[in-house]
C-alpha positions in Angstrom: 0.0 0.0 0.0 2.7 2.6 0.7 4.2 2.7 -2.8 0.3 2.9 -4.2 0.5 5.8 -2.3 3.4 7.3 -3.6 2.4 7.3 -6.9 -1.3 8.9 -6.4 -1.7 12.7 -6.9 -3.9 14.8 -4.8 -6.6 16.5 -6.2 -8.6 19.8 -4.2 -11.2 21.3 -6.2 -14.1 23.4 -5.1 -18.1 22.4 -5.5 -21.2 24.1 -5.1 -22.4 23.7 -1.9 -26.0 21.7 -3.6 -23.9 19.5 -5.8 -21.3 18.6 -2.1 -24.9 17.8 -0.5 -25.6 15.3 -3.4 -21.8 13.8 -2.9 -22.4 13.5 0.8 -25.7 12.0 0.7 -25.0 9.2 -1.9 -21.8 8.8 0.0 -24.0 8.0 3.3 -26.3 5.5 1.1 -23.5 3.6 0.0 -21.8 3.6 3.1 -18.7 5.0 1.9 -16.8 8.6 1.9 -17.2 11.5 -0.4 -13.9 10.6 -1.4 -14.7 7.6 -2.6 -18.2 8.8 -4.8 -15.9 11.2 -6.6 -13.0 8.6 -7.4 -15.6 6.5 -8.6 -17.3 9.0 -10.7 -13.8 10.0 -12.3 -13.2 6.0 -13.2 -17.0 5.8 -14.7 -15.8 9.5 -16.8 -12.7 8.0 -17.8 -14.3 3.9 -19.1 -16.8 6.3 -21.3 -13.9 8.3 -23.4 -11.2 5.4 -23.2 -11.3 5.6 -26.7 -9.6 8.8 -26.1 -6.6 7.4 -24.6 -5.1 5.4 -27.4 -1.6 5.9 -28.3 -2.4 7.1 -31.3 -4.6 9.8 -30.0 -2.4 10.8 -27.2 0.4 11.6 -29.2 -1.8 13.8 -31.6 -2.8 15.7 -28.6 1.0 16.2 -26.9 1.0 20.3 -28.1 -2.3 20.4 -25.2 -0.2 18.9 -22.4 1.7 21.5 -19.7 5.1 20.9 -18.6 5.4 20.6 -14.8 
Protein backbone atom coordinates (compact mmCIF):
# COMPACT_ATOMS: atom_id res chain seq x y z
CA UNK A 1 0.00 0.00 0.00
CA UNK A 2 2.66 2.56 0.69
CA UNK A 3 4.18 2.67 -2.84
CA UNK A 4 0.34 2.88 -4.23
CA UNK A 5 0.49 5.84 -2.28
CA UNK A 6 3.40 7.25 -3.56
CA UNK A 7 2.42 7.33 -6.89
CA UNK A 8 -1.27 8.85 -6.38
CA UNK A 9 -1.66 12.65 -6.93
CA UNK A 10 -3.93 14.77 -4.83
CA UNK A 11 -6.62 16.46 -6.16
CA UNK A 12 -8.57 19.81 -4.18
CA UNK A 13 -11.24 21.26 -6.19
CA UNK A 14 -14.08 23.35 -5.14
CA UNK A 15 -18.09 22.43 -5.49
CA UNK A 16 -21.20 24.14 -5.11
CA UNK A 17 -22.43 23.75 -1.92
CA UNK A 18 -25.97 21.67 -3.55
CA UNK A 19 -23.89 19.48 -5.78
CA UNK A 20 -21.29 18.57 -2.12
CA UNK A 21 -24.90 17.77 -0.55
CA UNK A 22 -25.58 15.33 -3.35
CA UNK A 23 -21.83 13.83 -2.91
CA UNK A 24 -22.37 13.52 0.84
CA UNK A 25 -25.69 11.96 0.69
CA UNK A 26 -24.96 9.19 -1.94
CA UNK A 27 -21.82 8.76 0.04
CA UNK A 28 -24.00 8.04 3.34
CA UNK A 29 -26.29 5.53 1.10
CA UNK A 30 -23.46 3.58 0.03
CA UNK A 31 -21.81 3.58 3.14
CA UNK A 32 -18.66 4.98 1.92
CA UNK A 33 -16.79 8.64 1.87
CA UNK A 34 -17.16 11.45 -0.41
CA UNK A 35 -13.85 10.62 -1.36
CA UNK A 36 -14.69 7.61 -2.61
CA UNK A 37 -18.22 8.82 -4.84
CA UNK A 38 -15.89 11.23 -6.59
CA UNK A 39 -13.04 8.63 -7.41
CA UNK A 40 -15.57 6.53 -8.59
CA UNK A 41 -17.34 8.99 -10.68
CA UNK A 42 -13.76 10.03 -12.27
CA UNK A 43 -13.17 5.96 -13.18
CA UNK A 44 -16.96 5.81 -14.67
CA UNK A 45 -15.78 9.53 -16.83
CA UNK A 46 -12.71 7.98 -17.83
CA UNK A 47 -14.27 3.94 -19.15
CA UNK A 48 -16.78 6.26 -21.30
CA UNK A 49 -13.95 8.29 -23.35
CA UNK A 50 -11.24 5.37 -23.23
CA UNK A 51 -11.33 5.63 -26.74
CA UNK A 52 -9.61 8.82 -26.07
CA UNK A 53 -6.58 7.43 -24.62
CA UNK A 54 -5.08 5.43 -27.38
CA UNK A 55 -1.58 5.89 -28.31
CA UNK A 56 -2.38 7.06 -31.32
CA UNK A 57 -4.63 9.82 -29.99
CA UNK A 58 -2.36 10.77 -27.21
CA UNK A 59 0.42 11.64 -29.20
CA UNK A 60 -1.84 13.75 -31.63
CA UNK A 61 -2.77 15.73 -28.60
CA UNK A 62 0.99 16.22 -26.88
CA UNK A 63 0.99 20.26 -28.08
CA UNK A 64 -2.26 20.41 -25.18
CA UNK A 65 -0.24 18.88 -22.39
CA UNK A 66 1.75 21.50 -19.66
CA UNK A 67 5.06 20.90 -18.64
CA UNK A 68 5.41 20.64 -14.85
Amino acid sequence: MPNRMMKDRTLTFRLPEDIYQKIDHLAEEKWCSVSAVVRNAIRRELDANEELFTDEYMKSQQHHMRAY
